[in-house]
GUKE-557860 format. One line per field, with one value per residue (C-alpha): residue in three letters; chain; x negated, y negated, z. Coordinates in nm, 2 decimals. Layout:
residu: [ALA|...]
chaine: [A|...]
xx: [X|...]
yy: [Y|...]
zz: [Z|...]
END
This chain:
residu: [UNK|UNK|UNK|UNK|UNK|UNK|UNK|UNK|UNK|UNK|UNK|UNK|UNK|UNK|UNK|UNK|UNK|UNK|UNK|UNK|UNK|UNK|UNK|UNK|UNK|UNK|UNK|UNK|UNK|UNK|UNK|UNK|UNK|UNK|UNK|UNK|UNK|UNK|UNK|UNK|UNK|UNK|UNK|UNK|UNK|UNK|UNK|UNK|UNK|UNK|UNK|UNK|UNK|UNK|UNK|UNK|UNK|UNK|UNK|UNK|UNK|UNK|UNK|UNK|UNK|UNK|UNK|UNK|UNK|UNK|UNK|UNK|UNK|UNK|UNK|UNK|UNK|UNK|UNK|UNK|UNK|UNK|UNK|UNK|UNK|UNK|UNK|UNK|UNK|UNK|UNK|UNK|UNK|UNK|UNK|UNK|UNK|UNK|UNK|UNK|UNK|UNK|UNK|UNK|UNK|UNK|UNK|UNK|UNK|UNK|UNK|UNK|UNK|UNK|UNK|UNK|UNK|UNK|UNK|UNK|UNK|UNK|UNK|UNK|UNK|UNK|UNK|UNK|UNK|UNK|UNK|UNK|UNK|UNK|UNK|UNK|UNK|UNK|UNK|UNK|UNK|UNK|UNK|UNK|UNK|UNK|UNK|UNK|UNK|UNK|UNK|UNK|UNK|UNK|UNK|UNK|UNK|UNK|UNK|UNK|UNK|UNK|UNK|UNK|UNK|UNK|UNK|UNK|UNK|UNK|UNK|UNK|UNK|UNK|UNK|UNK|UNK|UNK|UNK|UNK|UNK|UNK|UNK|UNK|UNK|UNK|UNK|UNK|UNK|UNK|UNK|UNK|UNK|UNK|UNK|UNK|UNK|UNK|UNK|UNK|UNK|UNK|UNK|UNK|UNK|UNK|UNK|UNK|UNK|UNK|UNK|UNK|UNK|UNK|UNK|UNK|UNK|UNK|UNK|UNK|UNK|UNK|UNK|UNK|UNK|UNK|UNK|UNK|UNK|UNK|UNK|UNK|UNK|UNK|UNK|UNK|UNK|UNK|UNK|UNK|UNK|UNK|UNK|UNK|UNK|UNK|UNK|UNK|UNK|UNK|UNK|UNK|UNK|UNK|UNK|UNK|UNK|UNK|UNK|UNK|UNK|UNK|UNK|UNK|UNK|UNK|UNK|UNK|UNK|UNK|UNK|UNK|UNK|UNK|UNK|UNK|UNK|UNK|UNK|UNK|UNK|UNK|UNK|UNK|UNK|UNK|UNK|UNK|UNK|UNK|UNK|UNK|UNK|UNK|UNK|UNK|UNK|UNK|UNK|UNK|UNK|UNK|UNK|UNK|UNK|UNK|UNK|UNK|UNK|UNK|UNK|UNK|UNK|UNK|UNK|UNK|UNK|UNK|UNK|UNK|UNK|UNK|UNK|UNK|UNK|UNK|UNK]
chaine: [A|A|A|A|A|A|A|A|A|A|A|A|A|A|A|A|A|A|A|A|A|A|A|A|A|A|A|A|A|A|A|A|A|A|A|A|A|A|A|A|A|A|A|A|A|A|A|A|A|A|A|A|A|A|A|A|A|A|A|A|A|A|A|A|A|A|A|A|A|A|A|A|A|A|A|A|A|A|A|A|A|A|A|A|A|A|A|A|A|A|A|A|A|A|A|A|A|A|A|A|A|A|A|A|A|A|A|A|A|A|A|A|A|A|A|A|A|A|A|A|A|A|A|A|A|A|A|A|A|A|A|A|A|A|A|A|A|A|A|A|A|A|A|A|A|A|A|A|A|A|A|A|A|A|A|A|A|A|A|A|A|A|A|A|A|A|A|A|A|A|A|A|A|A|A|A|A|A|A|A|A|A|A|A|A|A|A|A|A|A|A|A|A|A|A|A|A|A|A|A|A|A|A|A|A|A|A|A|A|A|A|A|A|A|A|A|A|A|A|A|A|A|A|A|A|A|A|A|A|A|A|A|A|A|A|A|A|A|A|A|A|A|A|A|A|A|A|A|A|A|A|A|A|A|A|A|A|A|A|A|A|A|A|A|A|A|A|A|A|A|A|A|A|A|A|A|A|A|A|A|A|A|A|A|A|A|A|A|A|A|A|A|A|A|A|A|A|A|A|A|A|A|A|A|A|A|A|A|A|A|A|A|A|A|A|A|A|A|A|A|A|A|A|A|A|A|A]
xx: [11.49|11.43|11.69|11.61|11.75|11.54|11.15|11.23|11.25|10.93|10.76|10.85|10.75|10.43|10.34|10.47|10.24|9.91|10.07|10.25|9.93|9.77|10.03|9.95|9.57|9.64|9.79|9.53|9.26|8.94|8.59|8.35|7.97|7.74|7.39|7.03|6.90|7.03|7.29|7.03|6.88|7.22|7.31|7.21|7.37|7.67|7.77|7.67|7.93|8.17|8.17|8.24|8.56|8.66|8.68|8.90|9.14|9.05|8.90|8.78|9.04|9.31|9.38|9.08|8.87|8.53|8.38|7.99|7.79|7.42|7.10|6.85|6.59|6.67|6.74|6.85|7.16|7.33|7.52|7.67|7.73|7.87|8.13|8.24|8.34|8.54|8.70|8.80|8.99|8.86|8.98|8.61|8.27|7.94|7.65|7.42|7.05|6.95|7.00|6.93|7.28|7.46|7.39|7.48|7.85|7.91|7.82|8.10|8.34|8.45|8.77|8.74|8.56|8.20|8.00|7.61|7.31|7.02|6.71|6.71|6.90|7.23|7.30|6.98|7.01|7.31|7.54|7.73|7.82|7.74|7.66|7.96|8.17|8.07|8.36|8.39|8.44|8.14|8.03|7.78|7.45|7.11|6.86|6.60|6.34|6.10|6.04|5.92|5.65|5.33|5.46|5.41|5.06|4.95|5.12|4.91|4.55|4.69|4.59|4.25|3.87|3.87|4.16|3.94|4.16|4.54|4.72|5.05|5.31|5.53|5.82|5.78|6.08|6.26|6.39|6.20|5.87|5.68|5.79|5.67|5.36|5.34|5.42|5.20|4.87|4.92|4.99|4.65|4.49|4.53|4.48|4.18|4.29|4.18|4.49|4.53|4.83|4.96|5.31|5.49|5.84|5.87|5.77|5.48|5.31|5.38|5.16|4.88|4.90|4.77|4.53|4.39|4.47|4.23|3.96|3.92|3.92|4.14|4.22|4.57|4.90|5.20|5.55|5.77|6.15|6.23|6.58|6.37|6.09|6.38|6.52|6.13|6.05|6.02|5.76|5.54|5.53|5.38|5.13|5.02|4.96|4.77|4.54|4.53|4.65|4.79|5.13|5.36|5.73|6.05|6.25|6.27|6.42|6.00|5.90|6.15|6.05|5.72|5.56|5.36|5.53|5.79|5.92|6.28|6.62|6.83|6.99|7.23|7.37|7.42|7.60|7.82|7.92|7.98|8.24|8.40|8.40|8.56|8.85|8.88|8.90|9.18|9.38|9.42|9.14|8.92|8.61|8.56|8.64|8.41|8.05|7.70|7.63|7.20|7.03|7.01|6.68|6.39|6.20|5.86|5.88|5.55|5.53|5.26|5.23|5.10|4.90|4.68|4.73|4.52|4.31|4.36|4.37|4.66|4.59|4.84|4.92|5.06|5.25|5.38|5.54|5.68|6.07|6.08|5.77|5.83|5.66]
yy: [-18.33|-18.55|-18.82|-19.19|-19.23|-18.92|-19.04|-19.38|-19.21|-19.01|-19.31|-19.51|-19.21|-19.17|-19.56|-19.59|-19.22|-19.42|-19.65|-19.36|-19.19|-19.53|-19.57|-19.21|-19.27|-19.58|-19.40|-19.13|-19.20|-19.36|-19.23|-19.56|-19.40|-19.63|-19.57|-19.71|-19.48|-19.39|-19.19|-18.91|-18.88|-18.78|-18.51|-18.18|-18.36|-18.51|-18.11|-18.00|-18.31|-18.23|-17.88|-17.95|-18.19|-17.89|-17.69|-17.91|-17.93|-18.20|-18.21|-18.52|-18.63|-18.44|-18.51|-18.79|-19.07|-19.17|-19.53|-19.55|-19.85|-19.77|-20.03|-19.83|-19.88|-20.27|-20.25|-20.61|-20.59|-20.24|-20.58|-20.70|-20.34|-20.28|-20.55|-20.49|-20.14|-20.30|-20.55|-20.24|-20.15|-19.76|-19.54|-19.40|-19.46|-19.25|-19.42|-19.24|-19.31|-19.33|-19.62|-19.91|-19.81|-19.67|-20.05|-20.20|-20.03|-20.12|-20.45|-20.47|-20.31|-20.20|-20.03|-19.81|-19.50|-19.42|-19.13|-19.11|-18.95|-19.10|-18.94|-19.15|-19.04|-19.25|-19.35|-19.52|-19.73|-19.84|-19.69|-19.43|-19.46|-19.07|-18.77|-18.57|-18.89|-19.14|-19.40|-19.62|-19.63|-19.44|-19.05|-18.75|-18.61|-18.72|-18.51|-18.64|-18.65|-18.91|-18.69|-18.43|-18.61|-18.49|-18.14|-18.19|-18.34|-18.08|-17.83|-18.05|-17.97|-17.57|-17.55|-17.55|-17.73|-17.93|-18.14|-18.38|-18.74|-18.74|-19.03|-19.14|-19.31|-19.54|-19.81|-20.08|-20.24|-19.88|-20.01|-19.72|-19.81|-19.93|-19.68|-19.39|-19.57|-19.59|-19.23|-19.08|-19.25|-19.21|-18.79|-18.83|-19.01|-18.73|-18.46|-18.56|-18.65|-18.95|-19.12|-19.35|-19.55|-19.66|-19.86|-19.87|-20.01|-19.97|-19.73|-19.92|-19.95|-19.56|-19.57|-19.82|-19.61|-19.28|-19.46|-19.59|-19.21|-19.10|-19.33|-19.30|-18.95|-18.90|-18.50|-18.47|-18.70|-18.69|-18.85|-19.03|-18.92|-19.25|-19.23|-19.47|-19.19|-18.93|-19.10|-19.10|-18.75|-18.63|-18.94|-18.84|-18.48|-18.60|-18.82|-18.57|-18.34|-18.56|-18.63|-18.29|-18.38|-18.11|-18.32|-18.19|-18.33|-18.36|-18.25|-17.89|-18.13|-18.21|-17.85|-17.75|-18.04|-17.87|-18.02|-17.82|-17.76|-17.92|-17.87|-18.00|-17.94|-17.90|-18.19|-18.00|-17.88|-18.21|-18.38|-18.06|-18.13|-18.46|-18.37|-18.15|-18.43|-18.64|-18.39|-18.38|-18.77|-18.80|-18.52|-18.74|-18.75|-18.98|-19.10|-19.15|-18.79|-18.61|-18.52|-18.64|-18.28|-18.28|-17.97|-17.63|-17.51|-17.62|-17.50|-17.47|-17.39|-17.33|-17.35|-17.09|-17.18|-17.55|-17.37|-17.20|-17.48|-17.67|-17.41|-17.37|-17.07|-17.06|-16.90|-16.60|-16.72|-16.96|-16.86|-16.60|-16.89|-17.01|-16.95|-16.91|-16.90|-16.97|-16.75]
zz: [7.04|7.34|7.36|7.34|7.73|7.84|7.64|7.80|8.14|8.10|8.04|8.31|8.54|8.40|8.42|8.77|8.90|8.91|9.17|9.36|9.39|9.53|9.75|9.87|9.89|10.10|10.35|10.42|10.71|10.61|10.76|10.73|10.73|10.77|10.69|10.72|10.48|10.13|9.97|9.81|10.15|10.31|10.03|10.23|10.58|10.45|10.30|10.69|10.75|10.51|10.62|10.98|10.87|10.68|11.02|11.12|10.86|10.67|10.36|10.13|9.85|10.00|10.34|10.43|10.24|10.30|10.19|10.23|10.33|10.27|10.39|10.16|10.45|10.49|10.91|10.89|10.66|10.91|11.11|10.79|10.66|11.00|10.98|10.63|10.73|11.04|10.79|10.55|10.90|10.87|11.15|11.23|11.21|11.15|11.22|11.04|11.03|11.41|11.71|11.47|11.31|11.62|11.77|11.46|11.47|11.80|11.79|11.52|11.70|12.06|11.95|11.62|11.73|11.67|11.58|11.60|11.64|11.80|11.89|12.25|12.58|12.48|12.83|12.95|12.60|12.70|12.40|12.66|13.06|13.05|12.84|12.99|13.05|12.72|12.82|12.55|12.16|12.07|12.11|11.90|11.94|12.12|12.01|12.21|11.92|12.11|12.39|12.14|12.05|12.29|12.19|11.82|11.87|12.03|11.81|11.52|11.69|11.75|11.38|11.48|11.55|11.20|11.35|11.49|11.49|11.44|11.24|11.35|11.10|11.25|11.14|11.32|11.26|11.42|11.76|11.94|11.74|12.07|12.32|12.07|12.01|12.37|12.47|12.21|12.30|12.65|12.58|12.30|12.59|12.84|12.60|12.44|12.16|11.95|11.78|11.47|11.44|11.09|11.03|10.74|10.65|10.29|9.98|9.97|10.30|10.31|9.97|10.17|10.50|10.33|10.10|10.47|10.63|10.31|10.30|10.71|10.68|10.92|11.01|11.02|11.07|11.29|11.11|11.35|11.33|11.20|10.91|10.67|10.65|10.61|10.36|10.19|10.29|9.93|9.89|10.22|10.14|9.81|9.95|10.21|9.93|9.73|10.03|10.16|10.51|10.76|10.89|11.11|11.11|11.35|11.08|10.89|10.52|10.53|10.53|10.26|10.04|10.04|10.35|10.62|10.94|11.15|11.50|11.61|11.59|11.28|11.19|10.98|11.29|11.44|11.13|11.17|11.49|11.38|11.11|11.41|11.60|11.35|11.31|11.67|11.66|11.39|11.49|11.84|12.08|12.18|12.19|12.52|12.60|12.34|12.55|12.39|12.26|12.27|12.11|12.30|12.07|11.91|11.60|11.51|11.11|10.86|10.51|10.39|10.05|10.19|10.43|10.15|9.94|10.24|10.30|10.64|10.85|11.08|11.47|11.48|11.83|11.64|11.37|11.60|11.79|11.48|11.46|11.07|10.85|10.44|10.19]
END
């Protein structure tokens, strides 16, 4: 029988654990990721993430917390978002979602260290002194994803003669919006190319812009790498579908959410390196000393299914080109 002394005990043990396991949790590092995008979007990245920490020791729960601010697309609240996270005094940030949240962090801060990935050269926006030499708070991947864009048009009209016009989705509220706009119809321009441009910041513009893609009959469409239409990918695939549009995308998610083709990098790999990176940064270094990794390949990937479903006919030049074709 348990003595009076003894059940009294017990109890005050178990009413004082859920502090003592606060009091544990308070103590553990806190990884702020900040987002422009939304939490669904991030599912297949943040398990790249998570699995890149786990390289480095740390693992969620145990070791490590995270606390998510998300802008669900809406650029203009990243700033407040930003500061909330400095406020909540977390030991890192990963801006997550392109430059318009890698600015956003470090306008918050110039002291907690920063993790992005921009599609941009880093250094001649200003966010780094150097890829090899960052020198600041801030550090992570450039994948140079603007620069790809004359490859991908051309890698559109590779599917054949009946890709007459190409349509270009833009946000226009992305900070890179008018130098890609720019790029693009000076590479259409010298290739021969006639280009459409069509901006959308929300669900439904991106509704509106392929009702105008359909009714203009326009032959095929080119998808900026912009987070917001990441974070919609699902949607666009949808609506290119429904129109029966060949698109090509900077991002292989696209292709596996059933669109056409993409060429890029992975970004799983990036958000791994991140979660390195992170590891890296907790267990002691620096930001200042981590290099701006940027991308070593690039691949072309074709979904076959969508390529019967569209009836096209795909040059073998071209799908022997292509680094990984889906049945």
């Amino acid at each position: 029988m348990i003595r009076r002394r003894e059940f009294i005990a017990g109890v005050g043990l178990t009413a004082a654990w859920p502090a003592y396991v606060a009091a544990q949790a308070s103590q553990l590092p806190v990884i702020g990721l900040l987002s422009s995008g939304s939490l669904q979007a991030l599912d297949g990245l943040l398990a790249a993430y998570r699995n890149g920490l786990r390289e480095q020791g740390y693992v969620e729960g145990r070791n490590v917390l995270m606390t998510f601010r998300r802008a669900e697309g809406r650029y203009n609240e990243l700033e407040t978002l930003a500061n909330d996270l400095v406020l909540r005094r977390v030991n890192l940030i990963v801006a997550q979602g392109g430059l318009v949240s890698a600015k956003a962090a470090m306008k918050a801060t110039t002291s907690i260290p920063i993790l992005f990935v921009v599609g941009f050269d880093p250094a001649q926006l200003g966010l780094v002194k150097s890829l090899n030499h960052p020198g600041g708070n801030a550090t992570g991947v450039s994948l140079f994803t603007s620069e790809l864009l004359p490859k991908q048009l051309s890698l559109l009209h590779e599917l054949g003669p009946g890709i007459g016009s190409t349509a270009f989705l833009v946000n226009p509220d992305a900070v890179t919006a008018a130098a890609d706009i720019a790029d693009l119809a000076a590479a259409a321009q010298q290739m021969g190319y006639q280009l459409h441009l069509y901006k959308a910041r929300s669900e439904s513009e991106i509704a509106a812009a392929f009702q105008s893609i359909g009714q203009e009959q326009v032959s095929a469409l080119l998808v900026a790498p912009d987070p917001f239409f990441t974070s919609r990918r699902d949607q666009i695939v949808k609506l290119a579908a429904q129109f029966a549009i060949p698109a090509l995308y900077p991002w292989r998610e696209y292709v596996e959410a059933g669109g056409l083709m993409s060429y890029g990098t992975g970004l799983t790999w990036a958000y791994n390196l991140l979660g390195r990176y992170t590891g890296r940064i907790l267990g002691g270094e620096t930001a200042d000393t981590l290099p701006v990794q940027q991308p070593t390949k690039f691949e072309l990937v074709i979904n076959l299914k969508i390529v019967k479903a569209l009836g096209l006919t795909i040059p073998e030049t071209l799908l022997a080109t292509a680094d990984e074709v889906i049945q």
